[in-house]
N, C-alpha and C positions, 0 to 999 in steps of 0.2 A: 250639843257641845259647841258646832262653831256655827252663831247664826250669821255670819258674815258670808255672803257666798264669793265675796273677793277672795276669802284666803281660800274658798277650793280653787280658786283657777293660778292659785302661788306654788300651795302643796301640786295641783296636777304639772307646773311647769317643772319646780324642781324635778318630780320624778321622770318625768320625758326626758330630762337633760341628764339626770344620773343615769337612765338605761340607754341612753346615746351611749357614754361616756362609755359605760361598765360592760353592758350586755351586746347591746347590738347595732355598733356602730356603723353607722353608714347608708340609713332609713331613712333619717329626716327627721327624725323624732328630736336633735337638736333645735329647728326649724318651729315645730309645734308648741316643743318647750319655752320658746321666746315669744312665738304666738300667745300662750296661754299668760306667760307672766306682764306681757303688751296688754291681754284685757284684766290682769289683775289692777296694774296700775292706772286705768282708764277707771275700772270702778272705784278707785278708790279715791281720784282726786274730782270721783261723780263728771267726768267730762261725757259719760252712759250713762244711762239709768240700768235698775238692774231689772232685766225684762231676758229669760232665757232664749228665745230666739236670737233676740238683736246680741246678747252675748258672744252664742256661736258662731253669728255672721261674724262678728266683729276676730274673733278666733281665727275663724279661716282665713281672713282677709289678712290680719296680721302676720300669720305662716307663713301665708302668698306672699308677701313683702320680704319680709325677712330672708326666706328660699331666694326670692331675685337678688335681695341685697350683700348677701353672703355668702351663696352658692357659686362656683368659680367653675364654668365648662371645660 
């Protein structure tokens, strides 16, 4: 149904940021939810290729930023 595999890392952001929001606040799962939508929109203006390794990295690395950029000690 969806051979685009940008929209699975949109679909996986949104839901990490709804079950922030909803279920279990206070995980970081907002954090990943902006990670995953950073590598959605990375695939989609091709600034990656779509290669599932270099995807994940680029996932985590994104998390990791966003966590420093918005996480307040």
């Amino acid at each position: 149904m969806l051979d685009n595999p940008a929209l699975y890392w949109m679909i996986f952001g949104f839901l990490l940021i709804l079950l922030d929001i909803s279920f279990l606040p206070g995980i970081g799962a907002l954090f990943a939810g902006l990670g995953a939508i950073t590598t959605y929109l990375l695939l989609e203006t091709s600034i990656i290729q779509h290669h599932q390794l270099l995807e994940i990295i680029v996932f985590l690395i994104a998390s990791a930023s966003w966590a420093g950029i918005l996480w307040l000690p």
